[in-house]
N, C-alpha and C positions, 0 to 999 in steps of 0.2 A: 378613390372610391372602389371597393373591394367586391366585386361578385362574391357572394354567399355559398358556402357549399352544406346547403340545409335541406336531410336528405329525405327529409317527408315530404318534401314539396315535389322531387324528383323521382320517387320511386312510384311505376305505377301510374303517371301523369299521365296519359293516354284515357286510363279510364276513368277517374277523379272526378269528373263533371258533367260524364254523360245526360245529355238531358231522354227524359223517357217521359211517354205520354202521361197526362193529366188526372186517367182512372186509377193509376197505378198508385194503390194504399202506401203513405209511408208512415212512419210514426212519429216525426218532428213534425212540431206545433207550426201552424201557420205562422205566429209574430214569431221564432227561430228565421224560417225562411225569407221573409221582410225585410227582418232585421239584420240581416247577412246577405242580401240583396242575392237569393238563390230562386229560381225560377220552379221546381217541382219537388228536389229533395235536398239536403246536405247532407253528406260526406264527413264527418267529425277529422280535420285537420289541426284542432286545436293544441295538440304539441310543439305546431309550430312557434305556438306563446314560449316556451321550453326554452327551444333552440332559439330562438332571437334574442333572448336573456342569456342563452351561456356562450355565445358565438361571441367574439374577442373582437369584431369588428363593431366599431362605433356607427360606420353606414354602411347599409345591405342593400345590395342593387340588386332587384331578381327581373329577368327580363323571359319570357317566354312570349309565344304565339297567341292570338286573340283567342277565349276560350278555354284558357289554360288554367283559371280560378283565382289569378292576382286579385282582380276587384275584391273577392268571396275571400280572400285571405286577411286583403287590407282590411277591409271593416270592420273583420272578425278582430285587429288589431286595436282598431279604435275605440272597441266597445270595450273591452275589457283592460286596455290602461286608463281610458277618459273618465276624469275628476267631475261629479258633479257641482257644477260652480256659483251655485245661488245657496246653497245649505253646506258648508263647510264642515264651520263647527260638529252640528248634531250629527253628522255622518263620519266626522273626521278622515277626510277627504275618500270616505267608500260611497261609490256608486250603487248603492243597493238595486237600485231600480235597473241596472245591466245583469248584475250579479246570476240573476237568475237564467241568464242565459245560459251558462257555462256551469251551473252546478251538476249538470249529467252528460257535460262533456268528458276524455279526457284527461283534460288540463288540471281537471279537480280532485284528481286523485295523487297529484304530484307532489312534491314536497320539497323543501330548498331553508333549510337551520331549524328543521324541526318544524317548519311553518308551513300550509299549504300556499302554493301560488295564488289561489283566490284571495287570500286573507293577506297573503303579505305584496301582491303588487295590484290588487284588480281596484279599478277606478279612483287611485293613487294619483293620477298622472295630468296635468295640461298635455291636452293634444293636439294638436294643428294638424288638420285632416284637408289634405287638397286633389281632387278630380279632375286633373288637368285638360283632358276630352270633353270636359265641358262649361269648364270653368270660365271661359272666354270664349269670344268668336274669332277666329281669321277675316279680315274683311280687305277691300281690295288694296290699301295703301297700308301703311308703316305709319303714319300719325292714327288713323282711324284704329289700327288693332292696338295701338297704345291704350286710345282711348277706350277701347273696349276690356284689357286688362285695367286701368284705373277704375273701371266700371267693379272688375271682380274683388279686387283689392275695398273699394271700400266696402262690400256687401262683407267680404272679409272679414273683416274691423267689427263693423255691425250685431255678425252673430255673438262676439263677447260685449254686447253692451250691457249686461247686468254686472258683470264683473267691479269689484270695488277697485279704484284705482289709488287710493292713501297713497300706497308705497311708493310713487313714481314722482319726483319732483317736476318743479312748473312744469317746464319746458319737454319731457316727455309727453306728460296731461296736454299739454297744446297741438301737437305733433299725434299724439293720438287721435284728437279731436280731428284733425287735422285728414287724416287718414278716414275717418267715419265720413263725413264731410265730402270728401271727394277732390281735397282744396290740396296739389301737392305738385312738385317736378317731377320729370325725369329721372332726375339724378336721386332725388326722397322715393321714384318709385322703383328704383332698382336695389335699394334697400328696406322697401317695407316689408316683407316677408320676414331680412332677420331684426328687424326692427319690432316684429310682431312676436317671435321666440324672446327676444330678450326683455320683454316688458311682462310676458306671460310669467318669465324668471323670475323677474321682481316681485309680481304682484302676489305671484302662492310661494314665492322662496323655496322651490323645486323646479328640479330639469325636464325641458321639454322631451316631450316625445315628437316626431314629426313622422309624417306618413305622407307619400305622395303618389299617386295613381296617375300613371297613363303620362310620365312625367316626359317622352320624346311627343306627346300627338301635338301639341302647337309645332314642332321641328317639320316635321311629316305633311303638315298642310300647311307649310310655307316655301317647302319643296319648291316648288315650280313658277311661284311670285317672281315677280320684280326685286324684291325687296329680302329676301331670303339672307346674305348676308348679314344686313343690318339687325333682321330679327335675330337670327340667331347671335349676334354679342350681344345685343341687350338681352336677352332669355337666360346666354351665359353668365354675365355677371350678373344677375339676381341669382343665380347659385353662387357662384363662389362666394359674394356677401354673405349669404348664409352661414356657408363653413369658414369664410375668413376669419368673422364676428366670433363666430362660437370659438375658435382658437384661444381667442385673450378673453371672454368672458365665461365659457364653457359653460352655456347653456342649455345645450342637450344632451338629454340620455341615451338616446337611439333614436337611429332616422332609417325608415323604411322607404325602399322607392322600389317601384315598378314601372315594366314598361316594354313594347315590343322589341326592342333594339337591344344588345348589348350597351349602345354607347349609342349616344343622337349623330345623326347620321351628317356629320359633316367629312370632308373628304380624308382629313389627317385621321379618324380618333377608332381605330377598328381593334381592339386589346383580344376580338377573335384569334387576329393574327401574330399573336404570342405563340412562340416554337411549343412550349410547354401546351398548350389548348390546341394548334391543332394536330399535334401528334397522340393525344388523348383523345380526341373527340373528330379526330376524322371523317367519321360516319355519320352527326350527328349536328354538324354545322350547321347553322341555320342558313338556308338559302338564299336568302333578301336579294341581294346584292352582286351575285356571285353572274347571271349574265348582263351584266352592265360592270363590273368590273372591279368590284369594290370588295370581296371577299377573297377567295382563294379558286384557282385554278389548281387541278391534280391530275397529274399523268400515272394512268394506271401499270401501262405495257409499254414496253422497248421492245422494237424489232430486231430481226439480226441486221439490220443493216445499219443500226443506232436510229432508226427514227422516232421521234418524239409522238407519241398519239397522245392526246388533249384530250380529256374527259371533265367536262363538268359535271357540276354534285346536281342531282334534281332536283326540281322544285317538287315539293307532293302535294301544295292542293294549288286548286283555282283560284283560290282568294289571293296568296302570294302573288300568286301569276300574275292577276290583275293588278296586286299593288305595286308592282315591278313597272307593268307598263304605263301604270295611269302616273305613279308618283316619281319615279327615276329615270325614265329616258331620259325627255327633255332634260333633264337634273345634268344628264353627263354631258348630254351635247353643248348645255351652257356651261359647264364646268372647262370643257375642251373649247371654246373657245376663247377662254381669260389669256390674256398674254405674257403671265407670269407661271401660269400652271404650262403653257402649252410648248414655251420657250423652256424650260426646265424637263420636259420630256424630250425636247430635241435635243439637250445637254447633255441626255442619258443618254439616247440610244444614234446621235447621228453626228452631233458639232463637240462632243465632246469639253464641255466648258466648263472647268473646276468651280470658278469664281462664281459664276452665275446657281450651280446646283448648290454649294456651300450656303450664299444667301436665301437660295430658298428653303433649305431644310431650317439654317437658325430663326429664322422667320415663323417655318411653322412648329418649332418645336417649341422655341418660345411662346407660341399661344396656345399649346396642346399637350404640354406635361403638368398640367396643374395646380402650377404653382403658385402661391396665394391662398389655397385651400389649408393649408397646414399639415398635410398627411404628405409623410417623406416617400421617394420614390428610391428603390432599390436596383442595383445597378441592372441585373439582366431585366428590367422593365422599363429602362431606360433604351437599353438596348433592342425591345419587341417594339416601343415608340417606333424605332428608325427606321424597324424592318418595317412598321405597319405603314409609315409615310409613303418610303421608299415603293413597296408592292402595291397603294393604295393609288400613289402620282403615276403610275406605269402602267399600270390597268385602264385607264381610262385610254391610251393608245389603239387604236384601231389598225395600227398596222406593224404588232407584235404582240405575241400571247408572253406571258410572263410565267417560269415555272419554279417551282419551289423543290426543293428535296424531297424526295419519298423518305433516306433515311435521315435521318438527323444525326449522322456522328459525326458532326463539326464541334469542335473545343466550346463550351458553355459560353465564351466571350463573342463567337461569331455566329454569325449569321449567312445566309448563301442565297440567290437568287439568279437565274438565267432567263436573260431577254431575248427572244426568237424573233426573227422576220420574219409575218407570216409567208411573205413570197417564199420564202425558204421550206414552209412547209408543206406548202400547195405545188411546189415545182423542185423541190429537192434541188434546189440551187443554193449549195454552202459557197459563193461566192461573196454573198453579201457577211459587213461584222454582225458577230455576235455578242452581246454584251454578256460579263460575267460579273454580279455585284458580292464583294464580301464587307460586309459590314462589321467591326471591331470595337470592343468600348476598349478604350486606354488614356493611363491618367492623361499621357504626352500625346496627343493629338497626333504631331506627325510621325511620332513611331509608331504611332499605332497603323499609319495608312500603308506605312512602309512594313508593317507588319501582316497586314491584310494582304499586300500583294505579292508576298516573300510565302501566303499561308497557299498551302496545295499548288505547288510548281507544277507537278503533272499534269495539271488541269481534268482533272477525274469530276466529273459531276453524277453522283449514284455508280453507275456503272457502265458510264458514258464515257470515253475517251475525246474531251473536245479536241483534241491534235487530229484525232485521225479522223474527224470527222468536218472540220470547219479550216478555212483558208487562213482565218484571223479572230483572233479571239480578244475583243479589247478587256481588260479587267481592272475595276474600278474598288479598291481599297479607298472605305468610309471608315474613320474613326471619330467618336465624339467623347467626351467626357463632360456627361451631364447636359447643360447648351451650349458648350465647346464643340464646334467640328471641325473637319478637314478632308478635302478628299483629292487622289492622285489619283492617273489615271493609266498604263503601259500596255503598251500594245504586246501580241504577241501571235507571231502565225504558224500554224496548224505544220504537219510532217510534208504534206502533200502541196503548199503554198509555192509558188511557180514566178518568177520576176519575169515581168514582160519582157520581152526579145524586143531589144533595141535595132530601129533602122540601120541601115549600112549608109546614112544619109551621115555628112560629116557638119559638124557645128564649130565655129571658131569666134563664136562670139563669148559676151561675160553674163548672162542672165543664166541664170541655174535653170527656175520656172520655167523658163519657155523652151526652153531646151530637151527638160525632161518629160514636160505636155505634148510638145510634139513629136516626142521619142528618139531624139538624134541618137549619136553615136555617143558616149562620153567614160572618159573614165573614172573609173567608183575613186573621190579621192573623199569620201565619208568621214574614213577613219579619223582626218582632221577634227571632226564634230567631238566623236567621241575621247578623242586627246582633251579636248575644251570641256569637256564634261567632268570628267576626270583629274585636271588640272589642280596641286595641289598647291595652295594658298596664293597662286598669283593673278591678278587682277588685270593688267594689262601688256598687251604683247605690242611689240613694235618689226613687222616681218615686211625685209627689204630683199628684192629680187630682182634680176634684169628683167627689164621689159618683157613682153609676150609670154609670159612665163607660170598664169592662171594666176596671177594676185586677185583680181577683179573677180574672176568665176568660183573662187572658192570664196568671196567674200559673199558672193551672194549666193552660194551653197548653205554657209552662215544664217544668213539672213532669214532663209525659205524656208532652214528648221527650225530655228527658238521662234521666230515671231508670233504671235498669235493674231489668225485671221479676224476682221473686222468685222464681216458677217457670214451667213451660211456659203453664201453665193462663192463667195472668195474662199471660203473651207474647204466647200466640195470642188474646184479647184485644184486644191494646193494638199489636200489629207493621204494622193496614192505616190507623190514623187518621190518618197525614200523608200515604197515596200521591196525590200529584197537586197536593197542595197548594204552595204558593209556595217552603218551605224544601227539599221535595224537588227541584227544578230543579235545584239544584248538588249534584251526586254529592257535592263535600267532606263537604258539608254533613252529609249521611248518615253519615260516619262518625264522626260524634258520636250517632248516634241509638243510646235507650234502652243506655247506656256507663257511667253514674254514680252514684255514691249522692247523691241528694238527700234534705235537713230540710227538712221545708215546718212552718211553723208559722202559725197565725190568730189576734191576739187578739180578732177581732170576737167580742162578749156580755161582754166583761169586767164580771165582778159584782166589789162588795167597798164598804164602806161607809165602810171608816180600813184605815191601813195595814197590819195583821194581815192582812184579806179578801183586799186585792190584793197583797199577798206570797204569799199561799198560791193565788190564781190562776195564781199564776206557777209556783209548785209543782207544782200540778194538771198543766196545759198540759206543762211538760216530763216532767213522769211520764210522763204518757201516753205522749207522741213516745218516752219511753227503754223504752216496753211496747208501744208496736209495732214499733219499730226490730228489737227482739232478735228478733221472728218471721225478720228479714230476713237474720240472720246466724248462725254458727254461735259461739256464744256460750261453749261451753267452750273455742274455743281462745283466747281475751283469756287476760293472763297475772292473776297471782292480784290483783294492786293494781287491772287495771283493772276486773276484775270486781267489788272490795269497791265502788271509786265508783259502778259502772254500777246495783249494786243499792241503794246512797244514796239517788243519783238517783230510780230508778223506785220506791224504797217513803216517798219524800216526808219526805228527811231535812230537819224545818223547822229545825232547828237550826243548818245548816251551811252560811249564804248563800254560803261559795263556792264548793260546789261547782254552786249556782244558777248564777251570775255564770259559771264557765267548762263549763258544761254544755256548750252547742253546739261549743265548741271542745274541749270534750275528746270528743265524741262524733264529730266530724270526723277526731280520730286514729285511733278506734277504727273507725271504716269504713274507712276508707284501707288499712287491714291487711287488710282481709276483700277489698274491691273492688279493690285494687292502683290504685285511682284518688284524685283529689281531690275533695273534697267541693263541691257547691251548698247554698249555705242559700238557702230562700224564705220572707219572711215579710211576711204580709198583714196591713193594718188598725195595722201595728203605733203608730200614735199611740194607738190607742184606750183603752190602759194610762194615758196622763199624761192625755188629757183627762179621764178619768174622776179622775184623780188631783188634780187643778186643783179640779173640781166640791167631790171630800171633800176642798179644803184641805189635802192631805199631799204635791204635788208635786213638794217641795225633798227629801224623802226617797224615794220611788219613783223621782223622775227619777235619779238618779246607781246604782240598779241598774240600769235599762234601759240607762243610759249605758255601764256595765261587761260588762255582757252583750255587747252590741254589739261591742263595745273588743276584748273576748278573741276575738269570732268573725266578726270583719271585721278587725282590725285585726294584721299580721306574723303572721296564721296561715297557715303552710307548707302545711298540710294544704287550701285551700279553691280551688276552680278558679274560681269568681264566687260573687256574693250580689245579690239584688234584694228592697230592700223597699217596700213600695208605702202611701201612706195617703193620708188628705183634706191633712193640714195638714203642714206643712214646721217643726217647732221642736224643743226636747229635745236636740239632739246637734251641739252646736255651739259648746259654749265652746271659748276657745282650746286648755284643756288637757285634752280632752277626746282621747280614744283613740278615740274613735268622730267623729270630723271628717276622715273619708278618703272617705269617700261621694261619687261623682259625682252632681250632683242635678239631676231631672230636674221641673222643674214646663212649666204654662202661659206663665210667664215669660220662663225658657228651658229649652229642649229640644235637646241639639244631637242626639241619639240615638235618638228614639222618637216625634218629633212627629207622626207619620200613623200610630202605631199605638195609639195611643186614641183614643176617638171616632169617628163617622164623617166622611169627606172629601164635597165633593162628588160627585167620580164615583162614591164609594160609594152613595150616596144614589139616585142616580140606577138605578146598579144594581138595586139592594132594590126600588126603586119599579116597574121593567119587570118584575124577574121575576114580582112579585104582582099584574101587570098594573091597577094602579095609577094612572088618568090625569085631567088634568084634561078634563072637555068644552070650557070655556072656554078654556083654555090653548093661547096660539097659538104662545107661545113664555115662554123662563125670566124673561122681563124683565118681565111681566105682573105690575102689582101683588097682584092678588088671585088669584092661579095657586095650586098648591098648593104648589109648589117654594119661593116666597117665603112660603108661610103657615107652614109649618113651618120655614123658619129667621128667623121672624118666632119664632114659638111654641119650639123644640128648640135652635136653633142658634143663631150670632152669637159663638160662641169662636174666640178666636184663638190662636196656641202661635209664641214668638220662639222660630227656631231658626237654623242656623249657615248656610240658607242663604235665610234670609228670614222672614218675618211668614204663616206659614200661617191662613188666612182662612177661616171660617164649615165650623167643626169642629159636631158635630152629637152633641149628646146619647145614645148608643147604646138606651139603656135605652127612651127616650120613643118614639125612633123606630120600635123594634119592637112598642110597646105600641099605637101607632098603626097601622103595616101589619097587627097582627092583628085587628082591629077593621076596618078599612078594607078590605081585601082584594077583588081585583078593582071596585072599587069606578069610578065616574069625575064623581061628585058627591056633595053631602050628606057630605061628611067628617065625621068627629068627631073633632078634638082638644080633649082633654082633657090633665087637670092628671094625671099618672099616678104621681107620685110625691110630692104635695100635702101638707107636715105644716107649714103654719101657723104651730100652736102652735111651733112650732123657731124661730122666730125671736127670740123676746127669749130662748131659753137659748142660740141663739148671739150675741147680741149678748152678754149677760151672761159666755158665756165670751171672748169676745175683751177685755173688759174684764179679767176677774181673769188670763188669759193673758198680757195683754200688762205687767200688773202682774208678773208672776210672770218675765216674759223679760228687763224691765228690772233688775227686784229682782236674779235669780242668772247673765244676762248668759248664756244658755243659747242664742242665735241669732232666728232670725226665724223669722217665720209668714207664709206666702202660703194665699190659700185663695180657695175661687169662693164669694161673696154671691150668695143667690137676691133676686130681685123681689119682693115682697111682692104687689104686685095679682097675681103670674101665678103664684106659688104658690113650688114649688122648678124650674120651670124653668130650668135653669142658663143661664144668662150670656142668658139673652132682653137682659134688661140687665144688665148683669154688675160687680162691682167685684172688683179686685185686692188685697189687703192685705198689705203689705209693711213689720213692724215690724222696723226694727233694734236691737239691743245697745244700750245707754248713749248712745241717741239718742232726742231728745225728737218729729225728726218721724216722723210715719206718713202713708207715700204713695198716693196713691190713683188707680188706673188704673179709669176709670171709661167709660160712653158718650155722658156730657153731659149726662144725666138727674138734677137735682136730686135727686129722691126716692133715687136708691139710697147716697145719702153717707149717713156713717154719722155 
């Protein structure tokens, strides 16, 4: 439905309808004045007959301010199409008895194939003439205003009761009656209106005219009802009926509508807010709406110190005013408290939730582009849709102003918007995000979001520098293509953004989170994230390290970014632990952050004495994971099958090892549904199932479920975005016909992927040691035999790791080293290293298992074992002096990468 640009109606509007006192002589006839419902004189408008015949649009929606002369136009419309309908014949569908209104109009001097408009369209026409300000009543319920429009509707019907109805067979003739009557549905009355145009078609075999007055005032006094929703879809589909019908029977000629609103004032539908209107009509917007939130906010002036100053547009009369506050507060305050509107503005501006703002724009765009009417929608108005949803949901925010471009030269396909905190404004505190929205129409959806957040790198908003002005700028690429959307999200922080200054407080635990919330000490090993991001075509990693060595803490570094938090509560938690840190440097990078459902599983404690014990720990362990999972999702919508497994599953059906075996994978399908994403599986320790199974002699039966487990949830599942599993020893999953031999593996051996993010490096070393002001006195320099830099990689260090691009050198124990600067601290003699992770006695149960292990790899041809040998004199310091063990398959030798030291052969 097209706004009219019909420019007798617009020029001069202001003075058109002055009313002047009653002595005041004019020279139009009393029945003119009547007849055109004009109160002291009329104004001769009647060209506007003109332009509504040559104007290219089928519907004309002119909406102005109360006052503005729509009533005095529409009538003047109806009189001079409207068919005298009881004398046909002898007038041959002319209205004589109108006629005379308009013959010293005007309109009567015009001409159109040599004909005058009087003579060739004046009381030609069926018209359907409706006054919607008074047509009906609002009454306090949704059945009773029903009944009160059925009320209008038949009086409707009524005034063409003389009309001959021949042309209409039975069942029309019945349904018409039917309608006179009063006798009808619901569903009969949300089509009687075009059920009334297409019978008018039939019966004079000419196209309706339709005219409609005051067509938002029922939207307007239902405003602040109970029922306000449901009126307005029923009100909506008695339109579209209208224009749907007319599509495939093309019953009308032209339909005029009026009314105060651009659009009926629901929360999506404001075409104000088209880039084209209001950079044309800036000055001239109508105010409705604009302080409760539903129009436009403009910033006039930028200060030199970039601050935003907020100017609303004015309301100029008193009646606005009052209809503002009598019919729209409450409107918003009910509007803000819907938990789909209110949750969708936390998406925007706090919890950042793809999934959730995604369904609610297809939601609303689906019921707010028109579709059904038959009038096609052109792309950059598809595009003003988004903008107006977008600025429309974000307005109603009470605690951010929303601003729009002063200039508009962004690329015709986008759109621009900037969400402020108002504490940001009132306290010039850029601590807090600011959201940056660019909205993109493209055919491919997710190019397009990845094209939105790639458009203005500089992050320039008019002549704003958001870098030097804001700590973090989140920026949200929306692409849609027609009801297609998608949207990502990437973080991105300002020139002046500062990472908090970590404790000198030492952490040697494996929890990322709690580490990072209470600010320990830790080293940025990030970069791992972004290797996984980046990671080209491989799907799962198998990364084997000695003991103490951050397997655990980088797995749940993993975990703490892709996951996506379960509520707000847990967001605002979990949203500041990587600001500043290494994987936030590339904005990409961010827009994986907290996106994912991740499994994280740990067999570390496996108990179980023969294979009963350790089948039912495996039980146990996914129970669990399938009874926390389900807090995470909404669990009655699984369809009923996958529900029966999912409670299998979690109430430890031992009877049923496969639904063991394909647990993970079937639990990968089932979040996929809920998160719209693919799944991460993590799983730590997990050798610790077969060695323990080696020990109780049941290996050859344990290992080929772990093997299957695996198989199903690493191996052609559609469902899984990566997997990484970490443990000591590298064997179990490696026979040739094995479903789980897809693993890229990741040891000391070789590493092409991850070599510097276990352990520490030397310049990490180096690091740790300055910040805890750590020095030797003697130490002149690193070369110094007895320094301390050589004592501790005498003592921690001495690892090496072959990777793709060389032999990295004297890797550094993590665990010892921290166990050492916490003892040593500020220190610059008298060190104490110590054995900190000293178990002795493990030495002949590791020897004894490398014995029945390597028994056990040759017997069932199950792969190899790589693992770090401790020293015995120096306790478990790993690799002081170190051996390699490297058993292969149905091969009698075993290799031994050693440092020359007789003692450490085994």
């Amino acid at each position: 439905m097209a706004e009219s640009k019909l420019k007798r109606v617009t020029e001069n509007e202001n003075q058109d309808f002055t009313v002047e006192p009653p002595n005041k002589k004019r020279k139009e006839s009393s029945d003119l004045l009547k007849k055109f419902k004009c109160k002291y004189f009329y104004i001769d408008k009647s060209l506007l007959i003109k332009e509504f015949l040559q104007d290219g649009s089928k519907i004309v929606c002119i909406t102005r301010p109360s006052g503005y002369g729509k009533t005095t136009n529409l009538t003047m419309l109806r009189y001079f199409f409207e068919m005298n309908y009881e004398n046909i014949k002898e007038n041959e569908f002319q209205n004589l008895q109108n006629k005379k209104y308009f013959e010293n109009l005007l309109i009567s001097k015009e001409k159109e194939d040599d004909q005058t408009y009087l003579d060739k369209y004046q009381g030609k026409y069926p018209v359907i003439y409706i006054d919607f300000s008074s047509a009906f009543k609002i009454e306090k319920t949704f059945e009773a205003t029903i009944e009160s429009f059925k009320s209008f509707i038949k009086k409707l019907f009524r005034s063409y009761k003389n009309i001959n109805l021949k042309n209409l067979d039975k069942y029309d003739k019945e349904q018409w009656e039917n309608f006179q009557s009063g006798i009808f549905s619901l569903y009969e009355l949300k089509e009687s209106i075009s059920f009334l145009c297409l019978n008018l078609n039939k019966v004079f075999n000419k196209q309706i005219i339709l005219l409609i007055d005051n067509y938002d005032s029922p939207i307007l006094n239902t405003v602040n009802t109970s029922f306000y929703n449901e009126f307005f879809k029923f009100y909506k589909d008695v339109f579209l009926n209208i224009f749907k019908e007319d599509k495939y029977y093309h019953y009308l000629f032209k339909t005029f509508i009026t009314g105060n609103l651009n659009k009926i004032p629901i929360l999506m539908n404001y075409e104000m807010l088209k880039k084209d209107y209001i950079e044309k009509h800036r000055e001239i917007i109508w105010t409705l709406l604009v302080g409760y939130g539903y129009l436009i906010y403009d910033y006039r002036t930028v200060t030199t110190n970039f601050d935003f100053k907020i100017v609303k547009l004015e309301i100029r009369t008193n009646d606005v005013s009052e209809f503002i506050k009598n019919k729209l507060s409450s409107w918003k305050q009910n509007l803000c408290k819907d938990e789909k509107i209110k949750n969708t503005i936390d998406s925007l501006t706090r919890n950042y939730d793809e999934e959730r703002i995604i369904e609610f724009l297809k939601d609303k765009i689906k019921s707010n582009l028109g579709y059904g009417t038959g009038y096609d929608y052109y792309e950059n108005e598809f595009l003003d849709k988004y903008y107006s949803i977008i600025y429309s949901l974000l307005s109603l925010s009470d605690e951010c102003e929303v601003v729009t471009k002063k200039k508009f030269n962004e690329n015709d396909n986008i759109r621009e918007l900037l969400i402020i905190p108002k504490k940001n404004l009132k306290s010039n505190n850029n601590k807090n995000d600011i959201v940056y929205i660019i909205i993109n129409y493209n055919d491919i959806v997710k190019e397009g979001c990845i094209e939105a957040l790639d458009y203005n790198e500089n992050l320039e908003f008019d002549d704003i520098k958001l870098k030097e002005k804001y700590d973090k700028i989140i920026k949200f690429g929306i692409a849609f293509n027609e009801k297609i959307c998608d949207v990502i999200y990437e973080i991105n922080y300002g020139n002046c953004f500062k990472k908090k200054e970590m404790q000198k407080e030492i952490y040697t635990g494996e929890d990322f989170q709690y580490a990072s919330n209470k600010n320990y000490y830790l080293i940025d090993k990030t970069k791992m994230i972004s290797k996984l991001i980046n990671r080209k075509g491989i799907i799962a990693y198998l990364i084997t390290r000695p003991r103490r060595f951050g397997k655990s803490l980088n797995l749940s570094m993993i975990k703490e970014f892709f996951e996506k938090p379960i509520n707000e509560i847990e967001n605002e938690d979990k949203k500041f632990v990587f600001d500043g840190l290494e994987v936030s440097k590339d904005r990409k990078n961010m827009r994986h952050f907290h996106k994912y459902p991740v499994i994280y599983l740990n067999f570390k404690g496996i108990q179980g004495n023969n294979f009963e014990e350790i089948k039912n720990f495996l039980i146990d362990i996914i129970s669990t994971l399938f009874k926390n999972m389900r807090n995470k999702i909404e669990f009655e919508k699984l369809d009923d099958l996958d529900k029966r497994d999912w409670n299998e599953i979690e109430n430890k059906n031992k009877n049923n090892i496969k639904l063991l075996i394909n647990s993970l994978s079937f639990m990968c399908s089932c979040l996929r549904k809920f998160y719209k994403r693919r799944c991460i599986i993590l799983i730590d320790e997990y050798d610790q199932v077969l060695i323990n199974s080696i020990k109780k002699k049941v290996f050859d039966i344990v290992q080929p479920i772990i093997e299957r487990i695996f198989s199903c949830a690493f191996k052609g599942n559609d469902n899984l975005y990566f997997g990484v599993i970490t443990g000591c020893y590298h064997f179990g999953l490696n026979s040739s016909n094995s479903g789980a031999n897809n693993f890229t593996k990741c040891s000391l051996l070789k590493d092409n992927y991850f070599s510097d993010c276990y352990g520490f490096t030397e310049d990490e070393l180096k690091n740790i040691l300055s910040n805890f002001n750590i020095t030797d006195s003697k130490e002149k320099s690193d070369d110094i035999e007895d320094g301390i830099k050589e004592r501790l990689k005498k003592k921690y260090g001495g690892y090496s790791c072959v990777s793709n691009i060389g032999i990295i050198k004297n890797i550094y124990n993590p665990y010892s080293v921290m166990k050492f600067v916490q003892k040593n601290k500020n220190k610059r003699d008298n060190f104490e290293l110590s054995n900190y992770w000293n178990y002795p006695e493990k030495n002949e149960k590791l020897k004894n298992f490398l014995k029945n292990s390597l028994a056990v790899e040759q017997e069932s041809g199950h792969g190899i074992i790589d693992i770090g040998f401790p020293h015995e004199k120096y306790g478990m310091a790993f690799f002081r002096k170190k051996c390699l063990i490297e058993m292969k398959v149905n091969d009698e030798n075993i290799k031994e990468y050693e440092d020359n030291e007789d003692d450490n052969k085994i």
